[in-house]
C-alpha positions, 0 to 999 in steps of 0.5 A: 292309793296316793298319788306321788307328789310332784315338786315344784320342777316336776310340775312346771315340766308337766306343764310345759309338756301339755302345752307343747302337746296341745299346740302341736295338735292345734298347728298342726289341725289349723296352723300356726297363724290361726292356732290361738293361745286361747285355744292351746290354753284351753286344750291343756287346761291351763291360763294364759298365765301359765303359758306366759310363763314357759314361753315368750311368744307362740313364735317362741313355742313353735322353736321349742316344739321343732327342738323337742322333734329335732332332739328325738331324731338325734335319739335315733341317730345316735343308736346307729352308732352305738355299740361295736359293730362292723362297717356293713351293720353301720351302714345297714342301720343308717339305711334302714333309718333314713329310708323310714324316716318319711313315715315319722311325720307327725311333725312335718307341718310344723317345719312347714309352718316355722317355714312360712312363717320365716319367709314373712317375718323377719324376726323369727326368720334370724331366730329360725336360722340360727336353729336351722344352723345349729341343727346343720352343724350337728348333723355335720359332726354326726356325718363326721363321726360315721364317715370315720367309722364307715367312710364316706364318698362327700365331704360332711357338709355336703351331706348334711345339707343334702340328707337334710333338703332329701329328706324333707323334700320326700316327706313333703311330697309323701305328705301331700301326694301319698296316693303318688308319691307312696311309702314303697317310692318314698323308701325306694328314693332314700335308700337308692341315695343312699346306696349311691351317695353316701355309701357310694355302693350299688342298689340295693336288691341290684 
């Protein structure tokens, strides 16, 4: 069978794709500062050439790779919305989304990382929250779009800011501590938040 050919756009994505892959396994596994190129080069089966020439810098590819994490959450929140559904599924399904959210972590340690890695560099600290912005901004419009639909007791901003520092504060404990923090505690914190906050309505199972 011949394999289909890919054109010149197709094989440059590819390629990007195989390094974005190889870093995050290879900063996730060692960190960012001792994750090498070499090293992210190696796993991909790739040259520093062809690294070089889909991203500036390591720096450069830690923000692509937060992006691509940041694009599949938005995948998410987008399907909450879809479709003609009444108040009660809305909220239903922003529950069930957020709650689960924490089991997602595959790229926790990297929000980590660009974390540290801001508090000490101060070049990749403006680019990093000019990212964090964006990404705020974002999740407001999204807060907006559902409170139309649904209502909400807060103005957006106020929750964006909190769902997004909730649920990063869970998955760190979650990740770190899960003999502690367990996913039915993790579930049990963001869904009673929830409950209160953004839906201001009981407890669930209350």
């Amino acid at each position: 069978m011949n394999r289909e050919r890919l054109t010149r756009e197709q094989a440059r994505e590819q390629t990007r794709q195989r390094l974005l892959d190889a870093s995050q396994l290879i900063f996730t596994k060692k960190g960012f500062a001792a994750g090498s190129v070499e090293e992210i080069v190696l796993a991909a089966g790739y040259t520093r050439g062809a690294f070089y020439s889909n991203f500036r810098s390591k720096q450069a590819l830690l923000i692509e790779l937060l992006k691509r994490d940041h694009l599949a959450m938005q995948a998410g929140l987008h399907g909450i919305m879809q479709g003609q559904v009444t108040r009660e599924d809305l909220e239903d399904r922003a529950l069930l989304f957020y709650s689960h959210l924490y089991r997602d972590n595959k790229n926790f340690l990297l929000w980590v990382e660009a974390q540290l890695l801001a508090s000490r560099d101060t070049h990749f600290r403006v680019i990093f929250n000019a990212f964090l912005h964006e990404k705020l901004e974002q999740m407001t419009v999204y807060i907006r779009e559902f409170s139309v639909r649904a209502g909400t007791p807060l103005p957006a901003e106020t929750l964006a800011l909190g769902l997004m520092a909730l649920c990063n504060g869970v998955r760190f404990f979650y990740s770190i501590n899960p003999q502690h923090v367990t996913g039915e505690l993790a579930e049990s914190v963001l869904a009673h938040f929830f409950s209160r906050v953004v839906f201001g309505r009981g407890i669930p199972g209350h």
